[in-house]
C-alpha positions as CSV (number, residue, x, y, z in Angstrom):
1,X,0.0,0.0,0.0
2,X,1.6,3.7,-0.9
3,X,2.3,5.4,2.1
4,X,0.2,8.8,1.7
5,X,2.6,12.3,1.6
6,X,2.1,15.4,1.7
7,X,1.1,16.3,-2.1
8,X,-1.2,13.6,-1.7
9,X,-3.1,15.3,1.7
10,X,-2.5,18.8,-0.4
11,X,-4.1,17.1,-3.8
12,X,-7.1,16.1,-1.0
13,X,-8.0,19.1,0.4
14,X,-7.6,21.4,-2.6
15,X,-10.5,19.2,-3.9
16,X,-12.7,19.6,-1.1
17,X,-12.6,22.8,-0.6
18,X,-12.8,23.3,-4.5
19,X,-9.2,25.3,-4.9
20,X,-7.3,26.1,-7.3
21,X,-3.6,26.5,-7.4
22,X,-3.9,29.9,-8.2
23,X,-5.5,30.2,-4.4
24,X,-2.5,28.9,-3.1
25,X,0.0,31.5,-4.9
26,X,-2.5,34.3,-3.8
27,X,-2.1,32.8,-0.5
28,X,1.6,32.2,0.5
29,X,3.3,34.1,-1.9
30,X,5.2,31.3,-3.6
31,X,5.5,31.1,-7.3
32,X,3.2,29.3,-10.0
33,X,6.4,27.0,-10.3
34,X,7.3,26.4,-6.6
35,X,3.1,25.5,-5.9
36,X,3.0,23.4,-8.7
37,X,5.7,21.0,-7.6
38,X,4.1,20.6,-3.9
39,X,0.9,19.8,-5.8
40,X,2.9,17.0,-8.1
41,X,4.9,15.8,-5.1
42,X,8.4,17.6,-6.5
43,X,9.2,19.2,-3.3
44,X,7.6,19.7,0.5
45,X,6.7,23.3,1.4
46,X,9.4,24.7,3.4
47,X,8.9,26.2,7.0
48,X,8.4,29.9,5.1
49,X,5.5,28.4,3.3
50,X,4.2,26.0,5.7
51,X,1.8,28.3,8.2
52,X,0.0,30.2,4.8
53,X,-0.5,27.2,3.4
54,X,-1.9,25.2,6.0
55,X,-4.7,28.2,6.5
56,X,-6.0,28.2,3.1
57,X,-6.3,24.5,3.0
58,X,-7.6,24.7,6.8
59,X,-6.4,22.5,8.5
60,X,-3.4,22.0,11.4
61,X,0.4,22.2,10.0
62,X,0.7,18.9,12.1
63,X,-1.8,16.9,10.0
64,X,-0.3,19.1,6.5
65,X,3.4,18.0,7.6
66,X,2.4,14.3,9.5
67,X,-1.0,13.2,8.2
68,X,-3.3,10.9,10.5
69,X,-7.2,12.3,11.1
70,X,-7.6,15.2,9.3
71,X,-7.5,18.3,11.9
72,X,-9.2,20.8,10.3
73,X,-9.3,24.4,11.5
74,X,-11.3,27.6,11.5
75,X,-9.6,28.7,7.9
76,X,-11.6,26.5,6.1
77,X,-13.5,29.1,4.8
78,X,-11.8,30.4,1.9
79,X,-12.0,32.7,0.8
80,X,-14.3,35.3,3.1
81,X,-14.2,38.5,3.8
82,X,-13.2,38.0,7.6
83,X,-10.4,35.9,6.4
84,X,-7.0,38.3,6.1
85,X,-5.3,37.1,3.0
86,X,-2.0,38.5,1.1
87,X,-1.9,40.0,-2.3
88,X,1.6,41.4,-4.3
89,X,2.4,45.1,-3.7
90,X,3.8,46.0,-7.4
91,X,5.2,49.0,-9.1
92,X,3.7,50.7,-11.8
93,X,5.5,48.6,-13.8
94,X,4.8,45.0,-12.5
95,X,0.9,46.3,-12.6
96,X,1.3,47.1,-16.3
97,X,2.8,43.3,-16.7
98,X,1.0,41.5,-14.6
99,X,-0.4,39.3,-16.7
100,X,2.6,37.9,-17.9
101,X,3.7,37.7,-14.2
102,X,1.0,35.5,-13.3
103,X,1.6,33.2,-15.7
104,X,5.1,32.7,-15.3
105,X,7.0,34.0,-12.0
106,X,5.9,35.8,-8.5
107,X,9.5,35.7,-7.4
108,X,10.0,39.3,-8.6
109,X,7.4,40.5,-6.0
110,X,9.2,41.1,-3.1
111,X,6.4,42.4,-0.4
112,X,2.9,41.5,-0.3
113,X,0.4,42.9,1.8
114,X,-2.7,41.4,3.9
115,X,-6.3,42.5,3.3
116,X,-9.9,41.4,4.1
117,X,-10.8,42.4,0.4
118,X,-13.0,39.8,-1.0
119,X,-11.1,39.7,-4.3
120,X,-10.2,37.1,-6.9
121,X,-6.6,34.9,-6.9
122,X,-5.5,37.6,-9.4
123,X,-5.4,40.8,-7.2
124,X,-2.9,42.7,-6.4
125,X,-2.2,46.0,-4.6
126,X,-0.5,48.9,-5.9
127,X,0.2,52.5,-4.0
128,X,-0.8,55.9,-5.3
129,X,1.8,58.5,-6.6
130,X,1.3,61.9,-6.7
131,X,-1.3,63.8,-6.8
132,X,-3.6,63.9,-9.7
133,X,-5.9,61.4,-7.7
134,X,-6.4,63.8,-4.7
135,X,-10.0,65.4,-5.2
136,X,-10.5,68.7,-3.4
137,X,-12.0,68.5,-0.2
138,X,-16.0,67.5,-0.1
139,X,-16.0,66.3,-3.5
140,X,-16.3,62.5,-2.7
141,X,-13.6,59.9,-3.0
142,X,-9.7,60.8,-2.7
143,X,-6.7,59.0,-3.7
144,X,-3.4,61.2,-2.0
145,X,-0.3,60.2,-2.2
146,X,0.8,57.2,-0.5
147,X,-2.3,55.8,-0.6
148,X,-2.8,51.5,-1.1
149,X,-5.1,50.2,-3.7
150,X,-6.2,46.8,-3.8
151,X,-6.9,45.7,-7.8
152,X,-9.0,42.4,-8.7
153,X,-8.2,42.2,-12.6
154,X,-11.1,39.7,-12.9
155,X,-14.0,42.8,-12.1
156,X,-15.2,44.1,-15.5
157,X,-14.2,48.0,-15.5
158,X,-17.2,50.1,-15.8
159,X,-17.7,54.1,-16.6
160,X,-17.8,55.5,-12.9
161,X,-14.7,53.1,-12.2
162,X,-11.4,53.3,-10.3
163,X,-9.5,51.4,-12.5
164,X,-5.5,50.9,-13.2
165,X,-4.8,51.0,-17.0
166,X,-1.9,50.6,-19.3
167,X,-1.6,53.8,-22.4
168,X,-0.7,52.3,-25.4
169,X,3.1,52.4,-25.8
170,X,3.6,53.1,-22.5
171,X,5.8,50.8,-19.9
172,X,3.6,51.9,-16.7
173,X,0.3,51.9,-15.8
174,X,-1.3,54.6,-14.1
175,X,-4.8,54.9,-11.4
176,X,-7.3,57.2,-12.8
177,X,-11.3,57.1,-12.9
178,X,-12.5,55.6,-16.4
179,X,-15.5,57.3,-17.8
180,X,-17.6,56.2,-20.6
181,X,-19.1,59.5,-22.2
182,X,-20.8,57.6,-25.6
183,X,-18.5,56.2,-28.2
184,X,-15.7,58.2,-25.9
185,X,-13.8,56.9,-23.0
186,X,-11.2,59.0,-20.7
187,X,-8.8,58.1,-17.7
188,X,-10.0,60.5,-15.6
189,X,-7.8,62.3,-12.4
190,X,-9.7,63.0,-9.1
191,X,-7.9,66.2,-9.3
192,X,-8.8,68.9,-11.2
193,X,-5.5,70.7,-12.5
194,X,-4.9,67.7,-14.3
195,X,-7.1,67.0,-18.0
196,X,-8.7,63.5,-19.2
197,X,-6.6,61.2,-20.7
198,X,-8.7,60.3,-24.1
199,X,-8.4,56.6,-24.4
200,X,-9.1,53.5,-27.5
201,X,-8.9,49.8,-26.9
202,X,-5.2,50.2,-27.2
203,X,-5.2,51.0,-24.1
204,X,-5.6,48.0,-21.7
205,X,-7.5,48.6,-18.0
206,X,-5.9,45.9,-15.7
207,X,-8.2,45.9,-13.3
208,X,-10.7,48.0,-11.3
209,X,-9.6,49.0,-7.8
210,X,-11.6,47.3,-4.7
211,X,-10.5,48.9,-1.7
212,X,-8.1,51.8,-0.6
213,X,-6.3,51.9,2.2
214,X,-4.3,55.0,3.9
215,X,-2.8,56.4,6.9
216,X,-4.4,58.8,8.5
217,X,-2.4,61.8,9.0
């Protein structure tokens, strides 16, 4: 009789809780690569990984690392919004790319921070630079400087829209409001010293922002 590792207890709880391995990336911040070869039995999850991954398939590390009765725990429920889970912080750059990222490396990110965002194995967060997104005071919502945004590329952007787009031969993307005025769409700034960006479907929106998150000053 095969004795039962630990891709094999991995393999079983990713079916019953109905994940994919895209959950587990989102999760513990280890690469499409690295997940894959836990899931195929290549490798064990190493200490770093061990804690993250044990919460999203909700159960003890004892049982993830020895096996036995399965001891499940409290993070069973994934995803929720009560659950704190980690998303990549990239640069303007990484954003722009991210895509491509996904579906090859995550080692680039190097910090990831934790939200109770309710958003897809795909988001990411990204921080606000300068001030074109700072709407004067009473006017509604602001995005100063320094701000966090949490971006779910899987949310269909819609006119009215916080959304993080790429200009057409550009290397960066950039945070702006995207408003649908007829056949016309703009990037729109918060700010009103700055003018409308007039946009086609060169340009690519990678996702609509979720969620900001600032310090108080």
């Amino acid at each position: 009789m095969k004795n039962e590792t630990m891709s094999d207890r991995i393999n079983q709880r990713i079916k019953a809780l109905k994940l994919r391995s895209t959950n587990l990336i989102s999760a513990t911040g280890a690469s499409k690569g690295t997940v894959s070869q836990w899931v195929n039995g290549g490798t064990e999850p190493s200490a770093r990984y061990l804690s993250k991954l044990a919460e999203v398939l909700g159960v003890s590390e004892r049982w993830l690392t020895n096996g036995g009765l399965v001891e499940e725990t409290s993070g069973n429920a994934y995803p929720g919004p009560e659950i704190r889970r980690r998303v990549p912080l990239l640069s303007s750059v990484q954003a722009g790319h991210w895509k491509e990222m996904v579906e090859g490396n995550l080692d680039e990110v190097t910090e990831w921070i934790e939200t109770t965002a309710k958003v897809s194995p795909f988001a990411f967060s990204l921080r606000v630079t300068g001030d074109s997104m700072s709407s004067p005071p009473g006017a509604g919502i602001s995005l100063p400087d320094g701000s966090l945004v949490i971006v779910d590329p899987d949310i269909e952007p819609a006119s009215g829209k916080i959304v993080v787009a790429r200009l057409n031969g550009s290397n960066e993307s950039t945070i702006k409001k995207l408003v649908v005025d007829g056949p016309n769409m703009y990037l729109m700034p918060l700010n009103p010293a700055y003018r409308p960006i007039p946009i086609d479907d060169k340009c690519e929106i990678v996702g609509v922002c979720t969620r900001v998150e600032m310090n108080l000053p």
